[in-house]
C-alpha positions as CSV (number, residue, x, y, z in Angstrom):
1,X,21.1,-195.7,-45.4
2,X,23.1,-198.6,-45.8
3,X,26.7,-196.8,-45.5
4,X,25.7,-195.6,-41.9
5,X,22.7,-197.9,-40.3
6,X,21.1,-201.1,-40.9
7,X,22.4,-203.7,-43.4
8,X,25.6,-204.5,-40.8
9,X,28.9,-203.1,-40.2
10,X,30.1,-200.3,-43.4
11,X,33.6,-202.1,-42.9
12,X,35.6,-199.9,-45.1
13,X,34.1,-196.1,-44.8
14,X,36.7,-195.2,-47.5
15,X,35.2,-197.5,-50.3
16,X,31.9,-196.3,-49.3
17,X,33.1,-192.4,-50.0
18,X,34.4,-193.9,-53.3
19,X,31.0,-195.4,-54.0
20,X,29.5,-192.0,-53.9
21,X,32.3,-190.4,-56.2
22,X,32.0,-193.0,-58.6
23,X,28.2,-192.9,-58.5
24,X,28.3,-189.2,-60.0
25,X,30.9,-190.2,-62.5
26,X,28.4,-192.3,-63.9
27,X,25.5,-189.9,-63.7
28,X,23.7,-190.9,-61.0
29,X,22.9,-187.5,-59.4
30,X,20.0,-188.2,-57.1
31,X,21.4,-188.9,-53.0
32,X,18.8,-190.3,-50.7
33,X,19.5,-190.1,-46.6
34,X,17.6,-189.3,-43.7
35,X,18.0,-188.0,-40.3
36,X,17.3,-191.1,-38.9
37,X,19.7,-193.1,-40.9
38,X,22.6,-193.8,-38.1
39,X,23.2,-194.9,-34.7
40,X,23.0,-191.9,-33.5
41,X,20.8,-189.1,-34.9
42,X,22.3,-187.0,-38.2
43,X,25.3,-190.0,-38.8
44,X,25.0,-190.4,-42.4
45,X,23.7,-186.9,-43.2
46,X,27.5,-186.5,-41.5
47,X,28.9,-188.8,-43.4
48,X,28.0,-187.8,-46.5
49,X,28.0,-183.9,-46.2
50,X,31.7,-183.3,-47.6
51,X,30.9,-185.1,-50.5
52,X,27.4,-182.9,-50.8
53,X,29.3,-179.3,-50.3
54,X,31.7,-180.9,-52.8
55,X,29.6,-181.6,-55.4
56,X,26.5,-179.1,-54.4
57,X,25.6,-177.6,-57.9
58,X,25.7,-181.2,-59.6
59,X,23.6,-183.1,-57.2
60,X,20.2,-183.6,-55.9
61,X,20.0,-184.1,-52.4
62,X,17.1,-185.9,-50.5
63,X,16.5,-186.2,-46.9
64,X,13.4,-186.7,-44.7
65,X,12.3,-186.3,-41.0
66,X,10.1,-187.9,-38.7
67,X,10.6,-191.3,-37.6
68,X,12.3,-191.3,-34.3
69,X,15.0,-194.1,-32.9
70,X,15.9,-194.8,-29.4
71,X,19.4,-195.5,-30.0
72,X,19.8,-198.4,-27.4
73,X,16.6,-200.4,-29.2
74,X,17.5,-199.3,-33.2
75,X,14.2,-201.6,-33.9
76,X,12.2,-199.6,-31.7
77,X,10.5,-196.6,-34.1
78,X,8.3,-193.5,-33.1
79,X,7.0,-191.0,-35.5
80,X,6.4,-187.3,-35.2
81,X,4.6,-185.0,-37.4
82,X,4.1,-181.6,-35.6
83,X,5.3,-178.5,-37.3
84,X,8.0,-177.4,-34.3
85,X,9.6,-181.4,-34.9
86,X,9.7,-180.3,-38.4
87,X,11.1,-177.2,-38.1
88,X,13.9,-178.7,-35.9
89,X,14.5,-181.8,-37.8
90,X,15.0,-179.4,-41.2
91,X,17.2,-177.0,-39.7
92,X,19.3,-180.0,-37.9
93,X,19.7,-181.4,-41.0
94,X,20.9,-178.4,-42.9
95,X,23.6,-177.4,-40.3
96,X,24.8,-181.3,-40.6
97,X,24.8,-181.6,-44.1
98,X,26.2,-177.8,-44.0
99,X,23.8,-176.8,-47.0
100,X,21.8,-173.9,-47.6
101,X,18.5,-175.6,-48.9
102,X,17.6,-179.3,-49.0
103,X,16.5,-180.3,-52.8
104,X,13.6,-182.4,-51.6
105,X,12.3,-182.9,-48.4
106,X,10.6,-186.1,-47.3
107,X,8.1,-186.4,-44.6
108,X,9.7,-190.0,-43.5
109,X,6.4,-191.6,-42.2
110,X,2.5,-190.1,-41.5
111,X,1.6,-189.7,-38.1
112,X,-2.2,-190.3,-38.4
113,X,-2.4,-188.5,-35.3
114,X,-1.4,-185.3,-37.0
115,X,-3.6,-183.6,-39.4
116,X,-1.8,-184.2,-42.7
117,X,-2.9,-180.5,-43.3
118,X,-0.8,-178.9,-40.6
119,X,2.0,-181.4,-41.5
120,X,2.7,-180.5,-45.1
121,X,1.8,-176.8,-44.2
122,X,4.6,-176.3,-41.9
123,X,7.0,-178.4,-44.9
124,X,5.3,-175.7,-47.2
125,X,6.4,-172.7,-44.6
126,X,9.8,-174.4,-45.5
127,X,9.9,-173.6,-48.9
128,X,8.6,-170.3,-48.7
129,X,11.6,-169.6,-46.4
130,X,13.7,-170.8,-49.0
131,X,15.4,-173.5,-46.6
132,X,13.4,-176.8,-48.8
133,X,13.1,-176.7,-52.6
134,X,10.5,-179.2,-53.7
135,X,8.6,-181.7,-50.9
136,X,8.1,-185.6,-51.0
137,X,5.8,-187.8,-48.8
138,X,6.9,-191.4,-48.2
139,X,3.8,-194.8,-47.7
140,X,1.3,-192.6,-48.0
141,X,-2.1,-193.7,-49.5
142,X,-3.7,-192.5,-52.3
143,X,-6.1,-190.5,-50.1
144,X,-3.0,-188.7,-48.4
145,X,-1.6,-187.6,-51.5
146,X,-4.6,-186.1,-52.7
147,X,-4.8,-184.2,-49.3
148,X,-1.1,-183.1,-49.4
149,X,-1.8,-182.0,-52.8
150,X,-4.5,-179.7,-52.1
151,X,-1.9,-177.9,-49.8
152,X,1.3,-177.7,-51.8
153,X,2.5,-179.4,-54.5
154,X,4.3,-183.1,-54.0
155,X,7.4,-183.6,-56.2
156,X,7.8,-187.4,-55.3
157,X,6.6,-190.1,-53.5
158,X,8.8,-192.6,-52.0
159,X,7.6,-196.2,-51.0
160,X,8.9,-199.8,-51.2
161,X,8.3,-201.3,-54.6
162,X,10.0,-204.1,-56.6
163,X,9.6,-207.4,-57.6
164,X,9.1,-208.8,-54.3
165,X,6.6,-205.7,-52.8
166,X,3.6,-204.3,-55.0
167,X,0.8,-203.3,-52.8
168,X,1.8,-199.6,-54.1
169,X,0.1,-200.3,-57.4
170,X,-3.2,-201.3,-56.1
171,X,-3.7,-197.3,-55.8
172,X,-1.0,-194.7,-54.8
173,X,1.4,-195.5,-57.9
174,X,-1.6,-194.2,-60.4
175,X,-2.8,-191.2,-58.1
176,X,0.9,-190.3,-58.4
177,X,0.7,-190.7,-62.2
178,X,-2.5,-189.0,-62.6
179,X,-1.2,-186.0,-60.5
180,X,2.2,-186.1,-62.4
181,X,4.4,-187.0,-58.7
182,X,7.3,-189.1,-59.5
183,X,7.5,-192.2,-57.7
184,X,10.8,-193.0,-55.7
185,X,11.0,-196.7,-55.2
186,X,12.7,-197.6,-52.0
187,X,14.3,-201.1,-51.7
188,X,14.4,-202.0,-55.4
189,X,15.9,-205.0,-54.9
190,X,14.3,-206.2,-52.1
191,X,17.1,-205.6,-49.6
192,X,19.4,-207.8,-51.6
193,X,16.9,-210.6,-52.0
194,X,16.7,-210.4,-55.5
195,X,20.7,-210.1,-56.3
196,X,20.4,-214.1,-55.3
197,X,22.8,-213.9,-53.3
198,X,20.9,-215.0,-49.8
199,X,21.1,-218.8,-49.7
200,X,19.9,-218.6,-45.9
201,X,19.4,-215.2,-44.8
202,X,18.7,-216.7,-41.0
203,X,22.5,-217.3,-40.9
204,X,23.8,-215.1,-43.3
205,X,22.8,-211.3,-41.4
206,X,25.0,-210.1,-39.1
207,X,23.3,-209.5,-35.5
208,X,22.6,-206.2,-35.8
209,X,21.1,-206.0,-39.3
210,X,18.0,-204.7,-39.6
211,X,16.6,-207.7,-41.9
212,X,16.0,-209.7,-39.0
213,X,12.8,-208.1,-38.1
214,X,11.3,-208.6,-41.4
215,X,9.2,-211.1,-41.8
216,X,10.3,-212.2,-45.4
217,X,13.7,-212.6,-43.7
218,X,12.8,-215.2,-41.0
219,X,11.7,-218.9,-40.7
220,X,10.6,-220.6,-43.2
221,X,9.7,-217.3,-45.4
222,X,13.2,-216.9,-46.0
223,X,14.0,-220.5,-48.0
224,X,10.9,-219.9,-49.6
225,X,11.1,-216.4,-51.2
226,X,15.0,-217.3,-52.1
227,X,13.0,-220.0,-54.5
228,X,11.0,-217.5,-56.5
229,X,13.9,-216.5,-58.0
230,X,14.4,-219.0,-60.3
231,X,12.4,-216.6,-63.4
232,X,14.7,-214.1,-62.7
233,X,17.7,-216.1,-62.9
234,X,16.5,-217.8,-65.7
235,X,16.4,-214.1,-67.5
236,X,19.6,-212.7,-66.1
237,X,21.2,-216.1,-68.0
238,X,20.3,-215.8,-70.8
239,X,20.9,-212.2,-70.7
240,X,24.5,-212.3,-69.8
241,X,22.9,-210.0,-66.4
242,X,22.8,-210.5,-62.9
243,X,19.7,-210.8,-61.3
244,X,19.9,-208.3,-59.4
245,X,19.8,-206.2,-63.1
246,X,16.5,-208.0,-63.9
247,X,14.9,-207.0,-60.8
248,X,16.0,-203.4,-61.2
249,X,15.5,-203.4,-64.7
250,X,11.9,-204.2,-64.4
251,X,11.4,-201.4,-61.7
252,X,13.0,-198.7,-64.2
253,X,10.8,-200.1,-66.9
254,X,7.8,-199.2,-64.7
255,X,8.2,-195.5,-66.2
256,X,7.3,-196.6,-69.6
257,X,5.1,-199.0,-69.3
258,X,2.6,-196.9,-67.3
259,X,4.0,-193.1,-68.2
260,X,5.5,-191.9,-65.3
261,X,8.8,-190.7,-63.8
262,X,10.1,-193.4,-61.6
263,X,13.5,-193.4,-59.7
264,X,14.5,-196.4,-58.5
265,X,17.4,-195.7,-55.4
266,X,19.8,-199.5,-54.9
267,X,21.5,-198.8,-51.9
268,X,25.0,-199.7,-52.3
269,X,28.8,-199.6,-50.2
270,X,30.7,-200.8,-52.8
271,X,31.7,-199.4,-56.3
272,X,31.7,-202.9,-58.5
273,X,27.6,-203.4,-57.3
274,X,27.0,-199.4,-57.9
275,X,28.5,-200.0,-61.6
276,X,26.2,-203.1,-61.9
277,X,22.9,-201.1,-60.9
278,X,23.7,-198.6,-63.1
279,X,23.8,-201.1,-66.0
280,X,20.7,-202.1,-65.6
281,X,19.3,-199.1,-66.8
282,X,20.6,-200.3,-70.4
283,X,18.4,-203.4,-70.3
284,X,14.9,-203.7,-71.7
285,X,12.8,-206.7,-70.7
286,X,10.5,-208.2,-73.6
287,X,6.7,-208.5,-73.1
288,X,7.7,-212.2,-72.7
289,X,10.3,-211.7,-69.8
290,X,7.7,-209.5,-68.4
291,X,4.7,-211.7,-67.8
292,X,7.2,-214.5,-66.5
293,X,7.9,-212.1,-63.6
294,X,4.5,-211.2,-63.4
295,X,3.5,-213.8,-60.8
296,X,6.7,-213.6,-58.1
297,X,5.2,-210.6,-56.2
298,X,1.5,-212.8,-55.2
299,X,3.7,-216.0,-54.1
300,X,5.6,-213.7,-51.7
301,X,5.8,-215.0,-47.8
302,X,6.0,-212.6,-45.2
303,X,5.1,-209.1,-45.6
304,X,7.6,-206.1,-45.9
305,X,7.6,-205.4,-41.8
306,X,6.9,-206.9,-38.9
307,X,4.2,-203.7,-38.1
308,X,2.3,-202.7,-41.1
309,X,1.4,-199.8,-39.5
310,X,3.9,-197.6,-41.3
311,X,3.2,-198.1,-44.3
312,X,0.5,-197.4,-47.2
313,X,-0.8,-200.8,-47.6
314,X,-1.4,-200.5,-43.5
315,X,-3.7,-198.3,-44.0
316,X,-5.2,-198.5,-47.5
């Protein structure tokens, strides 16, 4: 997302092509974009689509449909889940990315107005058709799962989830183990909160990143999350880490400690932070280190968007 849409300008589009090369080098084989990820419509399914035909037997390629952007307001979000949207959105994205089949297919957002049902029935009518392989849902309840599961099997779920954001635990993360979905944390890192390297993210964000609407990102919220750190950083010293390797080390760890497939997805432009998430997959936090990140999540201020709405906890 970040090499097309929200996190400011991608100043140097060539180092962000080299980030993707790179990442595959060190066996990171998992790319995660979506149709609305861009400007305009498709941009980083674009962008990344010679890299995807290049590569297409080694990788595993996620996209997702539904939420909608009027391109002159980027904050401004709809969200469609009626099987003729679907149908367009998958074949748009196919003839972008200039693909055959997409590996896994993500309804983006749920559309309450839209039985779930009919939803994941046309995604099904997909895979029959051999244009999807394997279908994920992302902030859906527990509930919602269940339901989508009863139709066709869900490979993955994919919802915000990190030090900083874990209302998915209170009840989708262990329908998802229970029904054997892996669970695709979004934002891992808090959208660069917990790297430490906001020291006031009021004047740090460009104008037109995304970060501005959220909540944990404004007023006062921001000075006080930035000061929750401190565990983390106390870890990552005497670790010879980063924190931003603490925080993702502790999501990775998630798969162990309650037995099920997570894949944590940092977004990244740059090769030196993509070699530095992928380092943290080499560190395992104590039971110690672990309760003295326990509390960070509860003391939080601000929740993870302006509208709850869209998400799981919105509707749990």
């Amino acid at each position: 997302m970040g090499m097309s849409f929200a996190y400011g300008p991608t100043e140097d589009p060539d180092e962000a092509r080299a980030t993707l090369e790179r990442a595959l080098e060190l066996g990171v084989n998992l790319f995660d974009t979506a149709n609305v990820y861009g400007h305009n419509e498709g941009d980083n399914e674009k962008f990344i689509a010679p890299f995807i035909q290049s590569h297409r037997d080694e990788v595993v390629l996620a996209t997702k449909y539904s939420l909608t952007r009027d391109p002159d307001e980027p904050t401004k979000r709809g969200i469609r889940n009626d099987p003729p949207y679907i149908r367009r959105c998958a074949e748009d994205s196919l003839r972008r990315l200039g693909i055959e089949a997409i590996d896994l297919y993500y309804m983006h957002r749920r559309d309450v107005s839209v039985p779930l049902e009919e939803s994941v029935g046309a995604m099904a009518e997909l895979v029959r058709e051999g244009k999807v392989r394997y279908l994920g849902l992302s902030e859906v309840t527990a509930a919602e799962l269940r339901t989508a599961q009863d139709v066709h099997p869900i490979a993955a779920v994919q919802s915000e989830w990190s030090l900083f954001s874990r209302d998915v635990e209170d009840a989708v993360v262990e329908t998802a183990r229970e029904l054997g979905v892996a669970f695709v944390p979004y934002s891992p890192l808090g959208r660069g909160f917990l790297t430490g390297s906001f020291v006031n993210a009021e004047t740090e964000l460009t104008s037109d990143d995304f970060r501005n609407t959220q909540p944990r990102f404004t007023g006062g919220n921001a000075s006080a999350n930035a000061a929750l750190l401190e565990p983390v950083r106390k870890i990552a010293e005497s670790r010879g880490a980063t924190p931003g390797q603490i925080a993702l080390a502790w999501v990775q760890q998630q798969a162990a400690l309650r037995g099920m497939t997570v894949v944590p997805i940092p977004g990244t432009r740059r090769r030196s932070r993509l070699e530095e998430n992928a380092a943290a997959t080499r560190i395992e936090l104590t039971g110690d280190e672990l309760a003295l990140l326990e509390p960070i999540a509860g003391q939080v201020a601000g929740d993870r968007y302006a509208d709850m709405s869209f998400t799981s906890a919105g509707r749990e």
